[in-house]
C-alpha positions in Angstrom: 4.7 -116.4 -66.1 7.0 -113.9 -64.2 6.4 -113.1 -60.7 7.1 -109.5 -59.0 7.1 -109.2 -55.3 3.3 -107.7 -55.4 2.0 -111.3 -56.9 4.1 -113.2 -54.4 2.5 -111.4 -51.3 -0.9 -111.6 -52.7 -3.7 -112.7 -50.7 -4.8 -116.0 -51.4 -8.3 -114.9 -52.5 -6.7 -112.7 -55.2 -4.2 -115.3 -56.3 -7.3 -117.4 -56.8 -9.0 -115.2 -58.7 -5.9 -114.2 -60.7 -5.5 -117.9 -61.8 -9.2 -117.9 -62.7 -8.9 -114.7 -65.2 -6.0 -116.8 -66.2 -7.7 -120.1 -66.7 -10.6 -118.1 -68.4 -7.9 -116.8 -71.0 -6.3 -120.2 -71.8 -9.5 -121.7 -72.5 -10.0 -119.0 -75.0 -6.6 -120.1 -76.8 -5.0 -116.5 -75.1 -1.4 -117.5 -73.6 1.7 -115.6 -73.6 2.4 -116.7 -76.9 -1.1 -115.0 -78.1 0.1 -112.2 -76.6 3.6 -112.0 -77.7 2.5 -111.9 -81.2 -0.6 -109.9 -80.8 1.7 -107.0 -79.7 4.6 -107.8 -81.6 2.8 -107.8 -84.7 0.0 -104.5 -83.6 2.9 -102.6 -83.2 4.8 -103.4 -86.8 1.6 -102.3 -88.1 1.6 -98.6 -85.9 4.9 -98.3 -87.0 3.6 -98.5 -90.3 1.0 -96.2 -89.9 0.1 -93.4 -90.9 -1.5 -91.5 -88.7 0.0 -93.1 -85.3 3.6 -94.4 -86.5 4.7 -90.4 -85.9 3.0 -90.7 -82.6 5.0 -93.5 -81.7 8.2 -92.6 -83.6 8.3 -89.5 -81.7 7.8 -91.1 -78.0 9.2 -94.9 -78.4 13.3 -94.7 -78.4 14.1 -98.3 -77.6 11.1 -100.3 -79.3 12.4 -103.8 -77.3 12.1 -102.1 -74.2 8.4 -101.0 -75.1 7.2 -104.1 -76.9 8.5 -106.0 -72.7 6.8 -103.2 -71.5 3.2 -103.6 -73.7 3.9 -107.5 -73.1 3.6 -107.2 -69.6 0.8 -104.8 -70.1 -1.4 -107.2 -71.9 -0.6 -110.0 -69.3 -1.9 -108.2 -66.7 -4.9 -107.2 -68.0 -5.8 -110.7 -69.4 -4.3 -112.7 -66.6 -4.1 -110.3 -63.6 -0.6 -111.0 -63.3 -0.1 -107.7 -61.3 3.8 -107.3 -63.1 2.9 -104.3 -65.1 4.2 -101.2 -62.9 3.0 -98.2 -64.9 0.8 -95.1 -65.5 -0.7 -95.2 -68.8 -3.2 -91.8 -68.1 0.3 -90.1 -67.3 2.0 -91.3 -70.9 -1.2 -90.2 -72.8 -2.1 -87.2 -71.6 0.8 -85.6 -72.2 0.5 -86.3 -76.4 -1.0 -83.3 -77.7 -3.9 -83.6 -80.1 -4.4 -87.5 -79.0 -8.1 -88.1 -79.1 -10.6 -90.3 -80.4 -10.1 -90.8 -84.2 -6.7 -91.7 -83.3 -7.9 -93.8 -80.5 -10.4 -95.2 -83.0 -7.3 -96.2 -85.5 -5.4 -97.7 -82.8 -8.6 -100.0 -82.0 -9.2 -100.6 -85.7 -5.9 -101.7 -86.2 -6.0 -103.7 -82.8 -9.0 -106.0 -84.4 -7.4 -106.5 -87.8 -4.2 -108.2 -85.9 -7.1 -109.9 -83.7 -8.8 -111.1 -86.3 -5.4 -112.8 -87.6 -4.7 -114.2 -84.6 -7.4 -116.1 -82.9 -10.9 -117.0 -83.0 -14.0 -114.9 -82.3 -14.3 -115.5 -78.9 -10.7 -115.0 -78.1 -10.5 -111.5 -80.2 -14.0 -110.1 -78.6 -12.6 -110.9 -74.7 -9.4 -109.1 -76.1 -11.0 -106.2 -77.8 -13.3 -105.7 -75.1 -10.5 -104.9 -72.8 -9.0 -102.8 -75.4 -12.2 -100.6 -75.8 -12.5 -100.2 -72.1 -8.8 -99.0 -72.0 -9.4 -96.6 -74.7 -12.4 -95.3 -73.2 -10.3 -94.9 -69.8 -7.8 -93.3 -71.5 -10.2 -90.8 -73.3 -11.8 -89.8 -69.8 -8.7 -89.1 -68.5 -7.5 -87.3 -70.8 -10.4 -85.0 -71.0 -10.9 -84.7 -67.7 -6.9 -83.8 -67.6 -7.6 -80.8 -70.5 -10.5 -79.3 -68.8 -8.1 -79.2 -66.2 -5.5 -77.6 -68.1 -8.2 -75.5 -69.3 -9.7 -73.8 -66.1 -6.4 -72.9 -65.2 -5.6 -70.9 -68.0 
């Protein structure tokens, strides 16, 4: 697994409890492989979609680059890996008209490629984290247009 200078300095309680999350995934039949293909083939099917290929189409110039990017995002949430460096919110917010039926596509078509790709158990600990991220995402973003709002 790759290794940035935040994972190298960690504590040693949070390197243990990083290679617990980690050793939680495995046993769930969720490695980098899993991951690899869960975004790799997610995102052929956004491209294909639709209501979000546009989205994407519109925002995503180099689609390597994103799919590393999204690969690295996935690790860290499943394993704590701590090599994403990102802001999500700050990527989101700024799509006008994102909200939740599109969110609700994206975690539709998230569980179809899921359900493909691994048992039960291994596609509800995924989806889970999903659904939390979209619900993260939402907040944000609402909190961000009230915002925008009220100083109108």
């Amino acid at each position: 697994m790759p290794q940035n200078a935040t994972s190298q300095a960690a504590s040693p309680h949070a390197l243990a409890a990083r290679e617990a999350k980690r050793r939680e995934a495995l046993a769930l039949g969720i490695d980098e492989n899993f991951i690899s293909n869960l975004v790799d083939n997610f995102y052929a099917r956004v491209r294909e979609d639709s209501a979000l290929g546009p989205i994407f189409d519109a925002r995503v110039k180099d689609w390597g680059e994103h799919l590393d990017r999204m690969k690295r995002f996935w690790r860290s949430v499943l394993f704590s890996s701590g090599e994403f460096l990102g802001n999500p919110m700050i990527k989101h917010v700024v799509i006008p008209g994102l909200d939740r039926t599109l969110f609700d596509r994206w975690l539709l078509l998230f569980g179809q490629i899921l359900d493909e790709l691994g048992d039960e158990a291994a596609r509800e600990h995924v989806h889970s984290r999903a659904r939390m991220i979209a619900a993260s995402l939402l907040n944000g973003i609402a909190m961000y247009r009230a915002r925008q709002q009220a100083n109108d």
